[in-house]
C-alpha positions in Angstrom: 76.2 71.6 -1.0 75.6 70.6 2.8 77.0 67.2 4.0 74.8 65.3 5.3 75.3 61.8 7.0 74.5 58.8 4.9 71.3 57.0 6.4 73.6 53.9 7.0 75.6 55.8 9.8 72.4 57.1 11.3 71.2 55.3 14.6 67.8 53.2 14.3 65.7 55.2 16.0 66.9 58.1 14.1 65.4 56.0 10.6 62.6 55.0 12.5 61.8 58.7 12.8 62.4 59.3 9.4 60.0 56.6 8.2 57.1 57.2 10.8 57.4 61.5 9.5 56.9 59.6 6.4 54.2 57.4 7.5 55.1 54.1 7.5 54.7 52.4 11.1 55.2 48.6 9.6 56.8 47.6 6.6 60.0 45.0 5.2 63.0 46.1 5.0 64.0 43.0 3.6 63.1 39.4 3.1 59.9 37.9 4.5 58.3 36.0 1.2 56.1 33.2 1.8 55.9 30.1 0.6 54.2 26.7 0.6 55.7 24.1 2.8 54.5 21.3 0.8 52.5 19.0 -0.4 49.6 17.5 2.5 50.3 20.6 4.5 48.6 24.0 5.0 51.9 25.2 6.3 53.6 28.9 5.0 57.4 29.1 5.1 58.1 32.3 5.9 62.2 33.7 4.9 64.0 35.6 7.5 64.2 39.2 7.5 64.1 42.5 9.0 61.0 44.8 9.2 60.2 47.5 11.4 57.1 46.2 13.3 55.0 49.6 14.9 57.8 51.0 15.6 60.4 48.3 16.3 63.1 47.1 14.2 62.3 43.4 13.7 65.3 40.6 12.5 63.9 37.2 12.1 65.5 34.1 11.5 62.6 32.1 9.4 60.2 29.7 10.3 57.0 28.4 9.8 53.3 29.1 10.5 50.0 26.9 10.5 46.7 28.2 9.4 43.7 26.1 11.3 42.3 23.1 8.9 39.8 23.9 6.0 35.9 23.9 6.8 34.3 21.0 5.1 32.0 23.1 2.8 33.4 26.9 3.5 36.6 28.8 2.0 38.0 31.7 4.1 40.8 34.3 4.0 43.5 34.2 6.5 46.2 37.2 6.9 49.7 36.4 7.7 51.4 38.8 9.7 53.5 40.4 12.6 51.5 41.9 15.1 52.2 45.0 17.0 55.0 43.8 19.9 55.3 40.9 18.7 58.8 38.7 17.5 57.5 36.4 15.3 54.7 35.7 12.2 51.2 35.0 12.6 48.1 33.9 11.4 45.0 35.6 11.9 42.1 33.7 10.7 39.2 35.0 9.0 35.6 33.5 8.5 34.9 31.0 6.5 31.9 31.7 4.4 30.2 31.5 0.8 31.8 34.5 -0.4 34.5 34.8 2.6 36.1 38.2 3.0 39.6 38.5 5.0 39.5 39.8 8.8 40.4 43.1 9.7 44.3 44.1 9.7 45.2 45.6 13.5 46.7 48.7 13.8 50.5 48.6 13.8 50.4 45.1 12.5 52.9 44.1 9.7 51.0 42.6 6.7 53.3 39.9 4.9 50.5 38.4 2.7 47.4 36.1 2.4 46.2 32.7 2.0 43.0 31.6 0.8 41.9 28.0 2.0 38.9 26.5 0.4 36.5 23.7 1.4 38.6 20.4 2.1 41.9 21.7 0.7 44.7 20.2 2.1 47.6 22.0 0.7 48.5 24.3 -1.9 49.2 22.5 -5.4 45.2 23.1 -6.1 45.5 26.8 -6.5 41.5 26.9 -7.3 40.9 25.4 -3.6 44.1 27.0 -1.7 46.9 29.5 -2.5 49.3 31.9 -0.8 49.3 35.8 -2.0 52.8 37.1 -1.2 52.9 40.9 -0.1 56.7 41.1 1.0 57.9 43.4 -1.6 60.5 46.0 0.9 58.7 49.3 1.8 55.3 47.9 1.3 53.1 48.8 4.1 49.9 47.1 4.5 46.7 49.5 5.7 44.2 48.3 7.8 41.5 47.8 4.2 42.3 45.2 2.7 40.7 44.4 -0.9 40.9 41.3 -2.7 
C-alpha cells in the first residue's frame, strides 16, 4: 500500500489545490453560524471560523453585521456572506418587493446564509416578519442560484 502524507502535514496551498480539482472555490471549514443579536436589533452575530474564501484561507475572529432597516410596506432577502478578497462578513441586500427574491450570489463569494426582513420588523423574535437561514454547515459551498 503506498504512503501517502496525511492532509494535515500538507501545506495550504497544496489543500487548496485539492479542493479547487474538486470544485469548491468557497466554503467553511469550520465555524461561521449565524445568529440573532437580539431583541430591537436587525443585527447577525456571526462565530469565528476558517473558510477558504476564492481561493484564500480565511480565519476570522467573529463579529457582527447590520442589514439596512425594513421598508415600511416591502419584505426583501438579504445574503450574508464573504466576498471574493475580502477579510470579513457582509451583507448584500436584495430588493424589497411583494414577492421579494434574494440578489444574485458573486462569483467566488462565500455564502454563510440568509435573512429575510419583512415590512416594519425590527428584529427577529417574529419569525413570520424576520428570520435568519443558517447555511454554515463545513464543506457547504454556496452556487451562484439561489432558491428559496
Amino acid at each position: 500500500m503506498p504512503n501517502f502524507p496525511s492532509l494535515s502535514t500538507l501545506p495550504l496551498a497544496a489543500l487548496y489545490g485539492l479542493a479547487r480539482s474538486m470544485g469548491a472555490t468557497s466554503q467553511v471549514r469550520s465555524g461561521f453560524a449565524l445568529t440573532a443579536v437580539g431583541a430591537g436589533s436587525l443585527g447577525v452575530t456571526v462565530a469565528a471560523g476558517t473558510a477558504w474564501v476564492d481561493g484564500v484561507y480565511l480565519n476570522y475572529a467573529g463579529g457582527t453585521v447590520t442589514p439596512g432597516a425594513a421598508s415600511a410596506t416591502l419584505a426583501r432577502y438579504d445574503l450574508i456572506v464573504v466576498l471574493s478578497g475580502a477579510i470579513v462578513p457582509s451583507v448584500v441586500a436584495g430588493t424589497a418587493a411583494a414577492a421579494p427574491v434574494p440578489p444574485a450570489l458573486a462569483a467566488g463569494a462565500l455564502f454563510l446564509g440568509y435573512i429575510f426582513i419583512g415590512p416594519t420588523a425590527t428584529d427577529y423574535a417574529t419569525q413570520t416578519t424576520a428570520f435568519i437561514a443558517d447555511y454554515t454547515m463545513p464543506g457547504f459551498s454556496g452556487s451562484a442560484a439561489l432558491t428559496i
